[in-house]
Structures are given as C-alpha cells and as structure tokens.
MOPAC internal coordinates of N, CA, C and O (Angstrom, degrees):
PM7 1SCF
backbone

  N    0.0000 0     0.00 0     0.00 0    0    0    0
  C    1.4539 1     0.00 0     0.00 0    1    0    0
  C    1.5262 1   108.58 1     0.00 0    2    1    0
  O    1.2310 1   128.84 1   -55.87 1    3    2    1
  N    1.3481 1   100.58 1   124.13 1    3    2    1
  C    1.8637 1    96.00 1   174.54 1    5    3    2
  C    1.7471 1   117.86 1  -103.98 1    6    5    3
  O    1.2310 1   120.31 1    -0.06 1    7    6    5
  N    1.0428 1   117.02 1   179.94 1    7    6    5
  C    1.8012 1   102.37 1  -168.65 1    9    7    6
  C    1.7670 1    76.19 1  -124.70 1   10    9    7
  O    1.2310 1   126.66 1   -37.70 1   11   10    9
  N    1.7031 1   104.80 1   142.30 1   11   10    9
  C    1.1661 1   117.95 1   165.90 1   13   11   10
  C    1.8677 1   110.46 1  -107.32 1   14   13   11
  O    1.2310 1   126.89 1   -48.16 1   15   14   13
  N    1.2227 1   104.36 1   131.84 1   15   14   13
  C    1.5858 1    77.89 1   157.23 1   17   15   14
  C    1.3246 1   107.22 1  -131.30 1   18   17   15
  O    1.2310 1   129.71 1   -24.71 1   19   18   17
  N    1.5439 1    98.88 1   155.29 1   19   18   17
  C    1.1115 1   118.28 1   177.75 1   21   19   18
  C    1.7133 1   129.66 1  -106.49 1   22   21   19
  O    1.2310 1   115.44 1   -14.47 1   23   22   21
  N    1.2295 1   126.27 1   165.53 1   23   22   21
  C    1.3138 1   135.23 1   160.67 1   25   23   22
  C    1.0769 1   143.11 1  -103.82 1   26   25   23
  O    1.2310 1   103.03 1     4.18 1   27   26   25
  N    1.2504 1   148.76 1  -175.82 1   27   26   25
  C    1.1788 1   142.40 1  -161.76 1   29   27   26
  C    1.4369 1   107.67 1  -113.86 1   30   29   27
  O    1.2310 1   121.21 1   -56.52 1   31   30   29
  N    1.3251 1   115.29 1   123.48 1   31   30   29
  C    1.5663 1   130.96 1  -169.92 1   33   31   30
  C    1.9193 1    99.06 1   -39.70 1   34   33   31
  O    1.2310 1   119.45 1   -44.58 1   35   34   33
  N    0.9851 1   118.65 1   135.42 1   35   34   33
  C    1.5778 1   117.42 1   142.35 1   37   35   34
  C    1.2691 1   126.71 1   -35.16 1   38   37   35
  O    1.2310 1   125.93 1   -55.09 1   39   38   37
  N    1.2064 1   106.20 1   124.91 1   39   38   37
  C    1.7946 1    86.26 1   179.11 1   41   39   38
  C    1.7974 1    95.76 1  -135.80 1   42   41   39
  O    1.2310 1    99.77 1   142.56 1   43   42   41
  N    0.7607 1   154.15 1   -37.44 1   43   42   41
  C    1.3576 1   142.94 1   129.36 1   45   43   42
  C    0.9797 1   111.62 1    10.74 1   46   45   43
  O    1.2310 1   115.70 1   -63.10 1   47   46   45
  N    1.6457 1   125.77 1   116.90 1   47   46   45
  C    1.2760 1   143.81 1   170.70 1   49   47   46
  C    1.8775 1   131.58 1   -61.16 1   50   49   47
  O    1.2310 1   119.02 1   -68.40 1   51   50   49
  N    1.2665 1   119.47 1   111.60 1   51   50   49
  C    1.0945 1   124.29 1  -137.79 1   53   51   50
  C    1.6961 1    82.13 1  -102.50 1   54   53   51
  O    1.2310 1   125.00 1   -34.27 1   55   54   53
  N    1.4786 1   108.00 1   145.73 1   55   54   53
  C    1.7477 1   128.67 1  -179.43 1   57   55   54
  C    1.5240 1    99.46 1  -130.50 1   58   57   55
  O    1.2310 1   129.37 1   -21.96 1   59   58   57
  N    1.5886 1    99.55 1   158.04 1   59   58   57
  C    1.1851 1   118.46 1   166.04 1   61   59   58
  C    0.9149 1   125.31 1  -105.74 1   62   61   59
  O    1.2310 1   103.61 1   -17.84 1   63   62   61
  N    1.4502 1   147.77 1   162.16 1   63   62   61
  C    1.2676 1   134.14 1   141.10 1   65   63   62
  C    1.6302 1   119.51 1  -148.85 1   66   65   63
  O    1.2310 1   129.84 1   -23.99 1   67   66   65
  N    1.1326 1    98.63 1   156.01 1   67   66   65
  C    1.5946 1   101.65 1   174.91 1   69   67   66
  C    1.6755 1   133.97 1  -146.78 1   70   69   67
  O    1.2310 1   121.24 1   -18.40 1   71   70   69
  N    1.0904 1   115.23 1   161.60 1   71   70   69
  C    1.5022 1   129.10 1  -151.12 1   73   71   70
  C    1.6556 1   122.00 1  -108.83 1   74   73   71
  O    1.2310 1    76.66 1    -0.58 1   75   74   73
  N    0.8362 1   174.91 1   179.42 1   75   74   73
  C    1.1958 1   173.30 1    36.61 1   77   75   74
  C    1.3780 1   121.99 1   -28.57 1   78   77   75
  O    1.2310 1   107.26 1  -151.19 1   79   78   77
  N    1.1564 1   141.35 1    28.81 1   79   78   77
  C    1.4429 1   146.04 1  -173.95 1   81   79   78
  C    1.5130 1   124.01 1   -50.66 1   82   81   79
  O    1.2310 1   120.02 1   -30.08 1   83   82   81
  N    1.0556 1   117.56 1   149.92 1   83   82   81
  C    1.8672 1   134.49 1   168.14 1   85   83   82
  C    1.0633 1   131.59 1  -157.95 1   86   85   83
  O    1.2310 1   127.16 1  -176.72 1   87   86   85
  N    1.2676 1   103.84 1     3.28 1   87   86   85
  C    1.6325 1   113.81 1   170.14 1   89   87   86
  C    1.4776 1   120.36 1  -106.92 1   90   89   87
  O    1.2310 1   119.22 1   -42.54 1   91   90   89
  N    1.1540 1   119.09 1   137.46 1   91   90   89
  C    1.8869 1   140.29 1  -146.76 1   93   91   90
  C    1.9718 1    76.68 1   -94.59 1   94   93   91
  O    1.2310 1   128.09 1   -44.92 1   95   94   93
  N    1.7022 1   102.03 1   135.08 1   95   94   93
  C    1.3442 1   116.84 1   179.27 1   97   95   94
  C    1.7383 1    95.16 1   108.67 1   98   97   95
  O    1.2310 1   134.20 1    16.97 1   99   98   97
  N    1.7428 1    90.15 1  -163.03 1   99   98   97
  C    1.2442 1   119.63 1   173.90 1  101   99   98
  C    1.6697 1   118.35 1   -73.11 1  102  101   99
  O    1.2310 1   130.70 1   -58.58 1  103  102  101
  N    1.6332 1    96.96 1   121.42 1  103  102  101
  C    1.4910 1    95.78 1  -177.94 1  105  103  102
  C    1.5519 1   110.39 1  -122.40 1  106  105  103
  O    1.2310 1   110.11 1   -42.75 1  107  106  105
  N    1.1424 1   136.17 1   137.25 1  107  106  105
  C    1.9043 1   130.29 1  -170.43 1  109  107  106
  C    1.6555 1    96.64 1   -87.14 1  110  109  107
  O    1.2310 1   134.47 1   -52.59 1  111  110  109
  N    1.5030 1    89.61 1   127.41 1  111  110  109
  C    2.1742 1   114.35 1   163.77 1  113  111  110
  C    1.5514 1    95.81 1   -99.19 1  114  113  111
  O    1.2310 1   118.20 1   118.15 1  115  114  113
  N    1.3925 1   121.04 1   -61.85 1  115  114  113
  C    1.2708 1   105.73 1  -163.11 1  117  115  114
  C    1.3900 1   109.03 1  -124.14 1  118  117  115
  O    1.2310 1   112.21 1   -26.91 1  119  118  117
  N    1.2494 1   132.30 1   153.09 1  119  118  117
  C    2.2111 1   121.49 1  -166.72 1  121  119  118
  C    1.2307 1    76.90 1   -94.04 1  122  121  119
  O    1.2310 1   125.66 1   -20.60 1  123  122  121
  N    1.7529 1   106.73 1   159.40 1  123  122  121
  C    1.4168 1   142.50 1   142.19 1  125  123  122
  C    1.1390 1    99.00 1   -18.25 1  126  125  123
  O    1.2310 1   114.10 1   -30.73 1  127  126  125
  N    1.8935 1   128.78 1   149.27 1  127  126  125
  C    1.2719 1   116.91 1   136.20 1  129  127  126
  C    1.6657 1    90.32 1  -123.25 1  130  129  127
  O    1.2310 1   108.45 1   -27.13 1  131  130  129
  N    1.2465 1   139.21 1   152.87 1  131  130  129
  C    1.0426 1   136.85 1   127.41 1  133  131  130
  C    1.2981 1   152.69 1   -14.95 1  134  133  131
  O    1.2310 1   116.91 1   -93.27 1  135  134  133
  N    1.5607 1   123.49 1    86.73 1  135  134  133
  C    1.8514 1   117.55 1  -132.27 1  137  135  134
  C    0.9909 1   151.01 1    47.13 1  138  137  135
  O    1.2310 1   128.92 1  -148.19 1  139  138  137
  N    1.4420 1   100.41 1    31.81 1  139  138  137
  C    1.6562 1   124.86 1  -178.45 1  141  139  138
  C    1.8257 1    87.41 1  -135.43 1  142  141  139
  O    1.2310 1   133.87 1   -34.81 1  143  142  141
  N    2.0758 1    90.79 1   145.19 1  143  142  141
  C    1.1454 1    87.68 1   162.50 1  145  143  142
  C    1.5890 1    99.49 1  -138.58 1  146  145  143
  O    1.2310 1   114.26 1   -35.62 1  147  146  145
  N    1.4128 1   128.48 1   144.38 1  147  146  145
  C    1.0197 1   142.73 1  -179.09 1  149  147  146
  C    1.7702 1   116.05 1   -65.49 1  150  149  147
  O    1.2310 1   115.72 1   -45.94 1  151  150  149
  N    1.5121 1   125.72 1   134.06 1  151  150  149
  C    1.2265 1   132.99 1  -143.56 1  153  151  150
  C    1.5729 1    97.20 1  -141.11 1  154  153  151
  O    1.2310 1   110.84 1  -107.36 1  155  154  153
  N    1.5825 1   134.84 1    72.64 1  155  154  153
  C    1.2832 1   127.58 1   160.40 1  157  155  154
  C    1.5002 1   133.95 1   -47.63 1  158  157  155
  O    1.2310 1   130.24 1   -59.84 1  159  158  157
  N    1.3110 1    97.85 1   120.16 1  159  158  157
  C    1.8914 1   115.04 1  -172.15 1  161  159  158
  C    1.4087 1   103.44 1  -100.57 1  162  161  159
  O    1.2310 1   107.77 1   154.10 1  163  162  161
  N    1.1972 1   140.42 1   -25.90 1  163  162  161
  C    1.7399 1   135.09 1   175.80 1  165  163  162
  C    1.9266 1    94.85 1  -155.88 1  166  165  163
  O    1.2310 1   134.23 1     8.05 1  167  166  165
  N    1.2657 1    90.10 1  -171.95 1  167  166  165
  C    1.2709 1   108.76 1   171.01 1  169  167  166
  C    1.6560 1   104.33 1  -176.04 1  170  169  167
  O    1.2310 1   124.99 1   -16.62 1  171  170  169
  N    1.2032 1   108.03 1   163.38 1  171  170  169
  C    1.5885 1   125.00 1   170.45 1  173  171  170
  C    1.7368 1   100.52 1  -147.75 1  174  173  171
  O    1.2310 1   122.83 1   -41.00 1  175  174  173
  N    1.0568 1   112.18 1   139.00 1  175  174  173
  C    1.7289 1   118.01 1  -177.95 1  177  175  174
  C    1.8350 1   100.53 1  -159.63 1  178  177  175
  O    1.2310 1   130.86 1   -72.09 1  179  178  177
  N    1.6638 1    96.65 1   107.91 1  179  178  177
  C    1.3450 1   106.58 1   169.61 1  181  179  178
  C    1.7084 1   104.96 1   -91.91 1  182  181  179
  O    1.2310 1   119.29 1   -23.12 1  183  182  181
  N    1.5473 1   118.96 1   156.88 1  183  182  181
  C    1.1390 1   116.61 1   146.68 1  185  183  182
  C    2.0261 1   121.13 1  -142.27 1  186  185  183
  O    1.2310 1   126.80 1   -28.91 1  187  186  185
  N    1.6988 1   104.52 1   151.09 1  187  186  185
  C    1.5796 1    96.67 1  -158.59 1  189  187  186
  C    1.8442 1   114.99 1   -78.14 1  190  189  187
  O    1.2310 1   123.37 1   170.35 1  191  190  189
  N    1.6257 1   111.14 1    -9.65 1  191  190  189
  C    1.0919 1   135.02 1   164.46 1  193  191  190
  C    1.2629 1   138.83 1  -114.07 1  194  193  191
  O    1.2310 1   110.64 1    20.20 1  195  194  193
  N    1.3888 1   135.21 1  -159.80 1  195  194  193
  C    1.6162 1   127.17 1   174.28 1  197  195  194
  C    1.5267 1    88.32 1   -95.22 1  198  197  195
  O    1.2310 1   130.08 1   -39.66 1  199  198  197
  N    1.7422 1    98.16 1   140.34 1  199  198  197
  C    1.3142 1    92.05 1  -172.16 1  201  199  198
  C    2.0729 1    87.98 1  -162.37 1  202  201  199
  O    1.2310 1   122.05 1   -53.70 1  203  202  201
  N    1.1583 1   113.69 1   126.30 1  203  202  201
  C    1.6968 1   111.72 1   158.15 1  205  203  202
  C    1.3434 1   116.02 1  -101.08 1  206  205  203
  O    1.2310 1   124.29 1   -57.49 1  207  206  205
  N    1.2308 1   109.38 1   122.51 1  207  206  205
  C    1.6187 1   138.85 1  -164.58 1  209  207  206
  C    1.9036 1   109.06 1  -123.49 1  210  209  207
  O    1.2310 1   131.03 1   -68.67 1  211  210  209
  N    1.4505 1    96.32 1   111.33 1  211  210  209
  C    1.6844 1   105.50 1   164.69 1  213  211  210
  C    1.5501 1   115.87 1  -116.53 1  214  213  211
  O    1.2310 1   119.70 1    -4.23 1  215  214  213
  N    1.4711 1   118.18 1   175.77 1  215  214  213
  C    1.3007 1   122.74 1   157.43 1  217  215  214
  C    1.0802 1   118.31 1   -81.99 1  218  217  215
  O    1.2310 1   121.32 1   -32.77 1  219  218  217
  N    1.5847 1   115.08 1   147.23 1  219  218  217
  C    1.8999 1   105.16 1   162.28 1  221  219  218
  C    1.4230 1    95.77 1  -107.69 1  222  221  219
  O    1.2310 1   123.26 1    11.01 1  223  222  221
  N    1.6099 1   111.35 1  -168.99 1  223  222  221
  C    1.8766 1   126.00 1   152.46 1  225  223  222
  C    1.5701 1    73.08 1  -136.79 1  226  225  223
  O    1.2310 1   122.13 1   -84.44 1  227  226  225
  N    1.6702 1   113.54 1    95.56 1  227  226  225
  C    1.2043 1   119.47 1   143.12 1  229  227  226
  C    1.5538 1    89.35 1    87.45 1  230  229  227
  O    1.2310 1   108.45 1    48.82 1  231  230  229
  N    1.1776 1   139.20 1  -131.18 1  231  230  229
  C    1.3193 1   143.39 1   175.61 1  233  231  230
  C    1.8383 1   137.60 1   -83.41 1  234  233  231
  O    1.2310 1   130.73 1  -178.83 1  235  234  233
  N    1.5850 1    96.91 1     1.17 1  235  234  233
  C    1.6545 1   125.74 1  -163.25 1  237  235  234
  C    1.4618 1    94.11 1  -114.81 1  238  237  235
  O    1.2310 1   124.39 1   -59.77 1  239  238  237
  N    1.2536 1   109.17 1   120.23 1  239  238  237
  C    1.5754 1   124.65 1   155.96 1  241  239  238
  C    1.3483 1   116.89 1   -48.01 1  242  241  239
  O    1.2310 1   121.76 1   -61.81 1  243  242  241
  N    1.5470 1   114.25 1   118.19 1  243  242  241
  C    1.4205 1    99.46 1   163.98 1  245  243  242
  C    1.5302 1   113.62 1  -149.35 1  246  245  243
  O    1.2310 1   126.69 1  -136.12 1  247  246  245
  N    1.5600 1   104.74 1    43.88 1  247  246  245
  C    1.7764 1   137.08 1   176.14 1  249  247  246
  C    1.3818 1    91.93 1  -117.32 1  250  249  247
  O    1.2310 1   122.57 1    -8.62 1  251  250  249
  N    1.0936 1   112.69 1   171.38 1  251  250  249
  C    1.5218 1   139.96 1   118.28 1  253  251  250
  C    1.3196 1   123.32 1   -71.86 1  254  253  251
  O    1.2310 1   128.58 1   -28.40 1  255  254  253
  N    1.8986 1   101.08 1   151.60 1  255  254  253
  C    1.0979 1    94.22 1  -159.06 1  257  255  254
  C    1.9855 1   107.57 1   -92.84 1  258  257  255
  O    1.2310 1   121.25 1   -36.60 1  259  258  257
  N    1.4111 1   115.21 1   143.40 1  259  258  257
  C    1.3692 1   104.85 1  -164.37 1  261  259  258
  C    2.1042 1    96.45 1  -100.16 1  262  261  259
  O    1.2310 1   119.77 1   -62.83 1  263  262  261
  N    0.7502 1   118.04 1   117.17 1  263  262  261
  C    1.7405 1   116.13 1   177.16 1  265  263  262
  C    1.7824 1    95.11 1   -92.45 1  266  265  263
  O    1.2310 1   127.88 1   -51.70 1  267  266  265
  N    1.3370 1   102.44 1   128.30 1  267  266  265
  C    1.8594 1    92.61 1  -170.79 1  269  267  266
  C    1.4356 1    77.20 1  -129.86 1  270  269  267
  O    1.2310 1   123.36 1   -24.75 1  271  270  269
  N    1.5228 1   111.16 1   155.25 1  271  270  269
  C    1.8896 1   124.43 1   169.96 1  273  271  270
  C    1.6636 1    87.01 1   -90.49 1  274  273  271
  O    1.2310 1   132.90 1    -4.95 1  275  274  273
  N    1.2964 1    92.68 1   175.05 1  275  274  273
  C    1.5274 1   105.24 1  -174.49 1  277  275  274
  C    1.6985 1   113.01 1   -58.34 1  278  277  275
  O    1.2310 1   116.02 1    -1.10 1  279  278  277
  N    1.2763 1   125.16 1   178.90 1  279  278  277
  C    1.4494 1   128.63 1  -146.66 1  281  279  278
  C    1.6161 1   110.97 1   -11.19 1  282  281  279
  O    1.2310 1   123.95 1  -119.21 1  283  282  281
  N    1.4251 1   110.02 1    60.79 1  283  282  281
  C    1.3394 1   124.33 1   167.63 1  285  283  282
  C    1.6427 1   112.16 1   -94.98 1  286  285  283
  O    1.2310 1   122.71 1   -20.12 1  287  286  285
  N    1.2543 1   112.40 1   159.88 1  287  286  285
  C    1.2074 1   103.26 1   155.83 1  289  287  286
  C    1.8361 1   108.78 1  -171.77 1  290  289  287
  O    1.2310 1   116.56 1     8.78 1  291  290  289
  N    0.9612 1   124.15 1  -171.22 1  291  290  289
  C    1.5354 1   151.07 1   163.45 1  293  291  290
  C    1.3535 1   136.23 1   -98.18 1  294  293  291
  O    1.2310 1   119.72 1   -35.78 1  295  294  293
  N    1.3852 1   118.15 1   144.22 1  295  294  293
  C    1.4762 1   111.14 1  -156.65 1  297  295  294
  C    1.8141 1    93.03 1  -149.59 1  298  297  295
  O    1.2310 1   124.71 1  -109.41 1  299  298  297
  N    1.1112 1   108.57 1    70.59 1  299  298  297
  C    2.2241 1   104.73 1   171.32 1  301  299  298
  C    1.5220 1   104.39 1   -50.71 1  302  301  299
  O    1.2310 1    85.34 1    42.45 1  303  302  301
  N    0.8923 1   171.02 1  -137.55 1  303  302  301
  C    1.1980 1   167.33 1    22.91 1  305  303  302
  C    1.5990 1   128.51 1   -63.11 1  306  305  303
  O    1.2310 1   130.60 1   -26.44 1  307  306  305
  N    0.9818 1    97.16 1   153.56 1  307  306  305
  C    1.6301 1   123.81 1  -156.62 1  309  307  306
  C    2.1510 1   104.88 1   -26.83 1  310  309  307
  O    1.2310 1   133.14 1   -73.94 1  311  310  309
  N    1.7150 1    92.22 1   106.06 1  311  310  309
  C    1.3167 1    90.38 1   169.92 1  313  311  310
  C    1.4177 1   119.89 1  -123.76 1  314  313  311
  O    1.2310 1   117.90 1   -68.99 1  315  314  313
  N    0.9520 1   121.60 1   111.01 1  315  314  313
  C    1.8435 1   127.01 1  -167.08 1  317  315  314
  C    1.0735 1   117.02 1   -49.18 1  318  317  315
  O    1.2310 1   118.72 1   155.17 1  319  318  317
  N    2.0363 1   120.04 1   -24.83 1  319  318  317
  C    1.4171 1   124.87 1   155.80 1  321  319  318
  C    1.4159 1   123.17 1   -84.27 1  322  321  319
  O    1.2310 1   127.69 1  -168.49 1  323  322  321
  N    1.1143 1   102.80 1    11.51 1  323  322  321
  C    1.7738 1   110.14 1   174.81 1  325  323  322
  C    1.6612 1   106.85 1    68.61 1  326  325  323
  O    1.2310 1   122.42 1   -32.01 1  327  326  325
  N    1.3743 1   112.96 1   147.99 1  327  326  325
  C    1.2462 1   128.83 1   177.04 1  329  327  326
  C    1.8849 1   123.57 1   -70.47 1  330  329  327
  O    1.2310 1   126.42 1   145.00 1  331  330  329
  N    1.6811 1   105.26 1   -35.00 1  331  330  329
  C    1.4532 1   133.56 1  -166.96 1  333  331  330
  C    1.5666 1    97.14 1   169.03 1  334  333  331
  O    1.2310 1   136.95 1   -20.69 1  335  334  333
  N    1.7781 1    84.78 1   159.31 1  335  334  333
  C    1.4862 1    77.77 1  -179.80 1  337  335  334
  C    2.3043 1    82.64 1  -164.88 1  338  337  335
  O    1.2310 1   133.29 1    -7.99 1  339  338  337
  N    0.9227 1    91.92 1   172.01 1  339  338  337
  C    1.6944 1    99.39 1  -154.09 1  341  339  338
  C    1.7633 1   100.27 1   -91.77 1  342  341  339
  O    1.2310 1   117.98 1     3.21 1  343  342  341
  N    0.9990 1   121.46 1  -176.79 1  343  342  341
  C    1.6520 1   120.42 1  -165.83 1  345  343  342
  C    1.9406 1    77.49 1  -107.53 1  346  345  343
  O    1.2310 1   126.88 1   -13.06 1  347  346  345
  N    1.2303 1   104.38 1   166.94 1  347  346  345
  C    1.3208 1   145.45 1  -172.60 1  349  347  346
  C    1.7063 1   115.50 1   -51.86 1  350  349  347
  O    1.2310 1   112.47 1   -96.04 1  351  350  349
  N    1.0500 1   131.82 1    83.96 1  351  350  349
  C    1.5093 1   115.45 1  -161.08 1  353  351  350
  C    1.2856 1    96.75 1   102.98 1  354  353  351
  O    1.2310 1    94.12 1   176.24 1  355  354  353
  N    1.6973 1   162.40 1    -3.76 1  355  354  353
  C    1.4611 1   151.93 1  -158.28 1  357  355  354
  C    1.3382 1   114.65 1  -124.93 1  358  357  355
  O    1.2310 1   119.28 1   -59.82 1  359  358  357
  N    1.2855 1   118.97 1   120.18 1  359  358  357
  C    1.4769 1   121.02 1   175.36 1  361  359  358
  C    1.3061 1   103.10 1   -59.58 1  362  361  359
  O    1.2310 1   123.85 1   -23.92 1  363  362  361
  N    1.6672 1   110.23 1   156.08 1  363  362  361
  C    1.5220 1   106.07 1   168.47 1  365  363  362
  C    1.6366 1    94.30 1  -102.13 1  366  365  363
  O    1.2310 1   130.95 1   -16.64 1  367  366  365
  N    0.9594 1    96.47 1   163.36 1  367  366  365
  C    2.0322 1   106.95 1  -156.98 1  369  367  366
  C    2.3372 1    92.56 1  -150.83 1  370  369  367
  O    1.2310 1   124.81 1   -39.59 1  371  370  369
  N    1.2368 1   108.36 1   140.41 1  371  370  369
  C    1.3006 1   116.62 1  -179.04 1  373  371  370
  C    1.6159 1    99.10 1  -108.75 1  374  373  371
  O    1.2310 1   124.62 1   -60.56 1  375  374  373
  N    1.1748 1   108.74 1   119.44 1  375  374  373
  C    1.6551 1   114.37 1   175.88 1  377  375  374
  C    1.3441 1   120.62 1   -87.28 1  378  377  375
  O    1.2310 1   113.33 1  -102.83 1  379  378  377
  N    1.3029 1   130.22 1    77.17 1  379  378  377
  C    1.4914 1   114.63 1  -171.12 1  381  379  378
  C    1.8834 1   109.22 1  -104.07 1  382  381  379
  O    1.2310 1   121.30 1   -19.41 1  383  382  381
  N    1.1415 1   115.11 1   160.59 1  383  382  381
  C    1.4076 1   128.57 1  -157.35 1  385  383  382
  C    1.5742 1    96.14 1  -119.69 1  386  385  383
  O    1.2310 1   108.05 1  -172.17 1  387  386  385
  N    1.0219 1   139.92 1     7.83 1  387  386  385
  C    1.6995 1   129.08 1   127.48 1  389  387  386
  C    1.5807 1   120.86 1  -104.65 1  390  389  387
  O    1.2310 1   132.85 1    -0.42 1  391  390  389
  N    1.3109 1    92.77 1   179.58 1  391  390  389
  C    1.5787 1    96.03 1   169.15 1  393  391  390
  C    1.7746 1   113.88 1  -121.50 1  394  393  391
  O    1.2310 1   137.59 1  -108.57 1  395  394  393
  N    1.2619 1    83.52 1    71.43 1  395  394  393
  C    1.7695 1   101.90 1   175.42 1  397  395  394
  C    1.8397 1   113.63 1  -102.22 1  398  397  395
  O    1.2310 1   126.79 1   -19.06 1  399  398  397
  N    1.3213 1   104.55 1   160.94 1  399  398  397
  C    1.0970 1   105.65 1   171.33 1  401  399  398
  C    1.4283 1   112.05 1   -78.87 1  402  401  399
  O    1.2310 1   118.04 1   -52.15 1  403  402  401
  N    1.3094 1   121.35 1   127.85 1  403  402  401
  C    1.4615 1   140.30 1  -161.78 1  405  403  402
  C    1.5362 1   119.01 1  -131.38 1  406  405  403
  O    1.2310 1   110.19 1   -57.44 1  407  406  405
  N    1.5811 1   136.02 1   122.56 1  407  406  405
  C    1.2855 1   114.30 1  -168.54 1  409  407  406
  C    1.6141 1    84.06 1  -116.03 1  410  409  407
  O    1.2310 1   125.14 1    -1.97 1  411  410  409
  N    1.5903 1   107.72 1   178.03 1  411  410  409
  C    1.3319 1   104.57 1   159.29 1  413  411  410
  C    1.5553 1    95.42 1  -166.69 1  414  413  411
  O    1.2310 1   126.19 1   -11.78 1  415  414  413
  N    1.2422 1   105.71 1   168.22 1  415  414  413
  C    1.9817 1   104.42 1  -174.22 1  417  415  414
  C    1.7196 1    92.56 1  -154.03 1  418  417  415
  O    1.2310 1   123.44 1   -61.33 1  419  418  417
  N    1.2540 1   111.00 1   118.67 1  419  418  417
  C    1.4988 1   123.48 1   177.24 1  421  419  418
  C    1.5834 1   113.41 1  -103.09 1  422  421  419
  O    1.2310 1   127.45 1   -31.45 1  423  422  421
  N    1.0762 1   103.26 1   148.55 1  423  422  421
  C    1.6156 1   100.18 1  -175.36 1  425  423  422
  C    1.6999 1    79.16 1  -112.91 1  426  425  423
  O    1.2310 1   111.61 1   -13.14 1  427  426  425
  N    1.2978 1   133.42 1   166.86 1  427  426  425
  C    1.5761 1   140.47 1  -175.04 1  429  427  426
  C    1.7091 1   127.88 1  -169.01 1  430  429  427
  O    1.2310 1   122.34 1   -48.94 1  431  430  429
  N    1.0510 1   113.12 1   131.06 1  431  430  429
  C    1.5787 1    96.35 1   163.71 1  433  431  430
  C    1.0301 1   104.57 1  -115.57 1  434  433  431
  O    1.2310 1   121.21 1    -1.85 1  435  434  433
  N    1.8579 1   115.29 1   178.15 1  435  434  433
  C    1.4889 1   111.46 1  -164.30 1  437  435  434
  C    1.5526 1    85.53 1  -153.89 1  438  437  435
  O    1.2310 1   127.99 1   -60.61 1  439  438  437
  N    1.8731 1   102.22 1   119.39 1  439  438  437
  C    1.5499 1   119.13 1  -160.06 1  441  439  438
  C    1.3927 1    94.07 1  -113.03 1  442  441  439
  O    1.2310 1   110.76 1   -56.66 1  443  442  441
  N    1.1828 1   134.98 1   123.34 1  443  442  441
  C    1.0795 1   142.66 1   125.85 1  445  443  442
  C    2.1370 1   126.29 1     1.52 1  446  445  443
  O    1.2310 1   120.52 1   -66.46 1  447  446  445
  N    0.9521 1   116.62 1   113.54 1  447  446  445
  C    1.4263 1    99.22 1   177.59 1  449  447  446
  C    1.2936 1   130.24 1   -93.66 1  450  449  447
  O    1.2310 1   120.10 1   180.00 1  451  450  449

C-alpha cells in the first residue's frame, strides 16, 4: 500500500493572455494591477528569427533567459505552482533582444497581495 497525498484543487480563476511582439526590449503580456501580482501556469513563445527572450515583473528578470534560433521557440507547460510570477503591483513584460516577430500565449493567475 502506498500513501498518496494530495492537495487542494485550485480554485482561483485562471486568464489568458497573449502577445504579438517585434520590438527589441521590454514588451507588456499582462498590465499592472494594483495589489495583485501576476502568477504564470504555462507558456508557449514562438519566435520568426534568432532572438533571446526573458520575463520581467516590470523591469526585473524573473525567467531565464531562453536564446531560440529562428522559428524556435519554448513550451513551460502547465504548472499548478506556477513557473514565475511578478512582484506586487508589476506588469509581466517579455524582454526580447531583436526586433522579430514574436508570439507568446500565457496561461496566469492573478493573487491578491
């Protein structure tokens, strides 16, 4: 007999969002809210060139950084403790270092502080 344990379902309402980017720097996935901080559950991020792409919370790294060759990309998949997630009040923003066309689609929750 083995012992499982378990946790308590999510119950926090899960959002999407998504990106279309081409501009080299800081680009906004999700706005600021005011005492909320944003909590990434997956991600998918294509890009059409060579391009290194991180997360911010606002201007602060809090990814790794992904270096993809052209129509490369990344795929986190679905983690119920989230991947990163942004400080309190901070948009999450995608930093990429060309100006390629770039997609990305976040799955997210948004916690209260």
């Amino acid at each position: 007999m083995s012992n499982v344990t378990r946790t308590t379902p999510l119950k926090t309402p899960n959002k999407n969002a998504f990106l279309n980017a081409s501009s080299i720097g800081s680009n906004e996935v999700v706005a600021a809210v005011a005492g909320v901080r944003h909590r990434v559950l997956s991600v998918v991020l294509i890009t059409t060139a060579a391009n290194s792409v991180n997360f911010l919370s606002a201007a602060t790294g809090i990814s790794a950084t992904f270096p993809l060759a052209a129509n490369g990309g990344v795929v986190l998949p679905f983690n119920e403790h989230g991947w990163f997630e942004t400080a309190v009040g901070e948009a999450l923003n995608l930093n990429m270092t060309a100006a390629t066309a770039t997609g990305v689609q976040v799955h997210y929750i948004s916690l209260l502080a």
